[in-house]
VMD Tcl script that draws the C-alpha trace (Angstrom):
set ca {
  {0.65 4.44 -10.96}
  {-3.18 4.58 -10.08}
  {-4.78 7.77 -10.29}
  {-5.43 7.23 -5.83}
  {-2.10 6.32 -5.55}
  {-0.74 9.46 -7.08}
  {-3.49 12.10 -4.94}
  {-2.43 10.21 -1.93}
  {1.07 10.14 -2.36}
  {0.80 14.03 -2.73}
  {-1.44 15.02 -0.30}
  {0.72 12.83 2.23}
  {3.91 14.21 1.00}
  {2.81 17.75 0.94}
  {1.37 17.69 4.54}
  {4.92 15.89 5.44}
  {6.37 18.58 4.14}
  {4.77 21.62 5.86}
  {5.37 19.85 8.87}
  {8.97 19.24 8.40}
  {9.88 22.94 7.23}
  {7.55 24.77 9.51}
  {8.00 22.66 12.92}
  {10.41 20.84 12.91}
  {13.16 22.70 11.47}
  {12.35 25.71 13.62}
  {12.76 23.41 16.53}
  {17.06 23.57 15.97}
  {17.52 20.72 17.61}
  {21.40 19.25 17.54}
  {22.67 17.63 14.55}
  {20.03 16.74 11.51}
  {16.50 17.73 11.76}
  {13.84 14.93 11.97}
  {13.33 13.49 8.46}
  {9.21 13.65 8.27}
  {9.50 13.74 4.41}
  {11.45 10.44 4.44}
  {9.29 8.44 6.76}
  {6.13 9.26 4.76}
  {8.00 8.32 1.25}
  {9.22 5.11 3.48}
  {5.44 3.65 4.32}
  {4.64 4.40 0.64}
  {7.59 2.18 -0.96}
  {6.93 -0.34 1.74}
  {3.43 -1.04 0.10}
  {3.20 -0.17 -3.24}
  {6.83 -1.41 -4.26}
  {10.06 -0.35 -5.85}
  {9.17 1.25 -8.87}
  {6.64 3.38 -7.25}
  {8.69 3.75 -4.08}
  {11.71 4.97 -6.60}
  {8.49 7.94 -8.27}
  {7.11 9.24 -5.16}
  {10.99 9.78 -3.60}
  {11.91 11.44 -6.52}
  {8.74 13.81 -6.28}
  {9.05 14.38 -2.74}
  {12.69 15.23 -2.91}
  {12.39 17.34 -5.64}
  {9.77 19.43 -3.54}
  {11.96 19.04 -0.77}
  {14.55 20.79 -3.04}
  {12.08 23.27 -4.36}
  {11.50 24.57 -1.18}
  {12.10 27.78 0.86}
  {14.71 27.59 3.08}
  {16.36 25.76 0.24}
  {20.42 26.35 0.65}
  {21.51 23.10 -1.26}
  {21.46 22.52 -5.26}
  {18.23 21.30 -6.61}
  {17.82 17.85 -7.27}
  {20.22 16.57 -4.89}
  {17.44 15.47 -2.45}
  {15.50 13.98 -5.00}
  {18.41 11.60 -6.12}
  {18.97 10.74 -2.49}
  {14.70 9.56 -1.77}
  {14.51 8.19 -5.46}
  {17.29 5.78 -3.89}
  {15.83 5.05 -1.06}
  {12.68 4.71 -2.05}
  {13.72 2.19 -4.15}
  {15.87 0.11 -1.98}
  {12.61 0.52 0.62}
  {10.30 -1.01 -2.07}
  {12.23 -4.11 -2.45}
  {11.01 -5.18 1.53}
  {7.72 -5.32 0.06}
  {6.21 -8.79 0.76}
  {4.52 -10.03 -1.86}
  {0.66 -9.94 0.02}
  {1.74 -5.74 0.50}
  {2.04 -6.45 4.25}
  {4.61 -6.96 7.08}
  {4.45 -9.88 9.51}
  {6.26 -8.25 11.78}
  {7.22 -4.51 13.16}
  {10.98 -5.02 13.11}
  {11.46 -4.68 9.80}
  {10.24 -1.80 9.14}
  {11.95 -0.76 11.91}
  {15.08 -2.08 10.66}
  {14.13 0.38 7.12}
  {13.70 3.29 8.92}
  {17.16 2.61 10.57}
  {18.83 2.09 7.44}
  {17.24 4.80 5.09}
  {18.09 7.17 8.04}
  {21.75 6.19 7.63}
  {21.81 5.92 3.66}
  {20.25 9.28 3.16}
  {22.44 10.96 5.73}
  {25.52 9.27 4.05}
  {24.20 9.63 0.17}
  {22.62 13.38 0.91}
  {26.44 14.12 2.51}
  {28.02 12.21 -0.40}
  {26.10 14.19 -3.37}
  {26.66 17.36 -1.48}
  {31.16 16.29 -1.58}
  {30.88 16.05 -5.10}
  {29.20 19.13 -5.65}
  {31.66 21.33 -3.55}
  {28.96 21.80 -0.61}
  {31.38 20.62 2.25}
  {28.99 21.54 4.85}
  {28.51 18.64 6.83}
  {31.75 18.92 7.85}
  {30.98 21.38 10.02}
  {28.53 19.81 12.42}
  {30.12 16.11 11.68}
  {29.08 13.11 9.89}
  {29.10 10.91 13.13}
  {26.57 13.14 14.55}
  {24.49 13.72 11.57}
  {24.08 10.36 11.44}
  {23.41 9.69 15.14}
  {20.92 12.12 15.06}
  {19.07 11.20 11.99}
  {18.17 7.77 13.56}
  {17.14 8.75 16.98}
  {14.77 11.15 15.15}
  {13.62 9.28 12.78}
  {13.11 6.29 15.19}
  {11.29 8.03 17.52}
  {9.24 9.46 14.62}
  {8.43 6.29 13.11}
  {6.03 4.51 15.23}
  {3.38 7.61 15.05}
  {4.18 8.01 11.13}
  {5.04 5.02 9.51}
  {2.45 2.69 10.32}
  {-0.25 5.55 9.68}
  {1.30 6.01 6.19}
  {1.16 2.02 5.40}
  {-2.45 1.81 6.30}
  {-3.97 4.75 4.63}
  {-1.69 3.39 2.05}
  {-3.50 -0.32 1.60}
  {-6.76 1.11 2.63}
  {-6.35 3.27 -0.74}
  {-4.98 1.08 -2.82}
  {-7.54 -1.80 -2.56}
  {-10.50 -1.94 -4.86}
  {-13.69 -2.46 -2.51}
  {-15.88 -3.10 -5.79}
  {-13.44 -5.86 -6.91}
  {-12.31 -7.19 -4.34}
  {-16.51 -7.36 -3.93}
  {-17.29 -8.62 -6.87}
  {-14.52 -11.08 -6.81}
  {-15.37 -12.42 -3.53}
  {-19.24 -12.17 -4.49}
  {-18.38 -14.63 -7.31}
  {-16.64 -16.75 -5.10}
  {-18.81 -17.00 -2.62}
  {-21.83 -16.97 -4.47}
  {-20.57 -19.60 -6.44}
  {-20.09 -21.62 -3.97}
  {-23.64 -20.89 -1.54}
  {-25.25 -20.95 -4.44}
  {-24.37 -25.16 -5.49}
  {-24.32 -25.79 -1.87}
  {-28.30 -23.98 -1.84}
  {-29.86 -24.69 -5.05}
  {-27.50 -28.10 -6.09}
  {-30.12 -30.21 -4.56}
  {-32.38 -28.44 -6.57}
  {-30.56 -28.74 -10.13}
  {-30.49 -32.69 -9.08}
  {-34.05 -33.31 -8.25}
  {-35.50 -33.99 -4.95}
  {-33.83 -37.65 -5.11}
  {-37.31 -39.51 -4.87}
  {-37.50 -41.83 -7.45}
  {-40.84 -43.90 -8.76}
  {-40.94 -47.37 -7.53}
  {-42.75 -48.38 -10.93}
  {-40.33 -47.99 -13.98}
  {-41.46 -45.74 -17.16}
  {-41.92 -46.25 -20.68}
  {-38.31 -47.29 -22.18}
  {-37.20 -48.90 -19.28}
  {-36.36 -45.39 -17.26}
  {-37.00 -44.36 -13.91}
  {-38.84 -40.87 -14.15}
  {-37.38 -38.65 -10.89}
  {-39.89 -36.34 -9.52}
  {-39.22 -32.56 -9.51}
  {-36.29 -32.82 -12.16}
  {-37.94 -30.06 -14.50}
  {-38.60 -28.11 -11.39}
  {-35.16 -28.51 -10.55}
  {-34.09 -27.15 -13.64}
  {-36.25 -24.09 -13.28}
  {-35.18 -23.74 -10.09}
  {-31.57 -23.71 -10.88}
  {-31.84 -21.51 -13.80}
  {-33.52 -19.10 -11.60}
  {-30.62 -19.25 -9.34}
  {-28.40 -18.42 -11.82}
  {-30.32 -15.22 -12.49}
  {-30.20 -14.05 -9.18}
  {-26.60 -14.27 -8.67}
  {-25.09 -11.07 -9.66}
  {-27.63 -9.06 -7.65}
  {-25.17 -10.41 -4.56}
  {-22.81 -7.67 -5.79}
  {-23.18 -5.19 -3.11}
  {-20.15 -2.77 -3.66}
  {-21.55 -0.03 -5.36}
  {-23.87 1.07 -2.79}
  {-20.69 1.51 -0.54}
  {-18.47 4.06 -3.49}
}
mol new
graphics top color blue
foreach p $ca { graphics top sphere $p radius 0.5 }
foreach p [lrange $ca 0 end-1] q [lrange $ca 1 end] { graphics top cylinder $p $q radius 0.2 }
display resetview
């Protein structure tokens, strides 16, 4: 992954965390406590993809596992948000954007459930049975009326800071500065590199028509081509 990929993915992970162990777990609200961890590892995978998406849930479970309260066996919630950051990466459209708010919606809904169910799985397997005591049906219940109501003010902030990080403003500059200059610059100077178009009414030696301002033209044009790259403008905004 990019280098701004990686510091933003932590920094947004960490904060996530903090929040989820020092607020919202003291809040003991019925049945599972609001996911914040999840959400954050959700907007990631929904714009940088699967294979990232399946990196950063692997990290942010691990430090999920890694820290105090921690009553659970570590790495069990990093196998459960390297799965579902995975699966959450495979929504990504292939222009790194949603046309519409329901799906993610529809993610959030179903990561809520997986994790629940996977997190409760894992846990069978390794002897911790303690689900059983609040209920799965409620777990699960609660997971997605927390998470949903979490979403909106989470998610979308996530995915932005998210693109806004991961696109190049000096490329994307330069690119588009080649484009465009490329094009403003035949549409400008291309009746330049042709001549004015005024021809002599009297013909030359050999039988040709000389055209007035062709060597001009040239110059011109040559000059144009010169002056092109200084339409690169993105390093002045870095």
């Amino acid at each position: 992954m990019r280098i701004n990929r990686i510091l933003l993915s932590t920094a947004l992970v960490a904060v996530a965390l903090v929040v989820q162990v020092g607020v919202l777990a003291r809040l003991h609200l019925p049945g599972a406590v609001p996911d914040l961890v999840l959400l954050v590892v959700l907007g990631l995978s929904m714009v940088y993809g699967h294979v990232a998406g399946a990196f950063i849930g692997f990290g942010a479970g691990l430090l999920a596992d890694l820290a105090p309260p921690s009553d659970h066996a570590i790495g069990r919630y990093a196998l459960v948000l390297c799965v579902i950051g995975y699966a959450a990466g495979l929504t990504r459209p292939d222009k790194s954007r949603h046309r519409s708010a329901s799906l993610p919606l529809i993610v959030v809904v179903c990561a809520a459930i997986g994790s629940t169910l996977l997190y409760a799985g894992v846990g069978s397997l390794a002897g911790d049975n303690a689900g059983d005591t609040v209920g799965i049906p409620l777990l699960v219940f609660t997971a997605i009326v927390y998470d949903l109501v979490l979403a909106p003010f989470s998610v979308p902030l996530v995915m932005a800071l998210a693109r806004r990080s991961d696109n190049d403003p000096l490329a994307g500059e330069s690119s588009g500065g080649t484009q465009s200059g490329g094009m403003t610059g035949e549409a400008a100077y291309g009746w330049l590199s042709t001549g004015s178009g005024l021809r002599m009414s009297r013909p030359g030696r050999g039988g040709r028509t000389p055209r007035i301002g062709s060597q001009r033209g040239g110059l011109l044009g040559g000059k144009a081509n010169r002056t092109k790259p200084a339409r690169i403008k993105g390093v002045k905004r870095l």
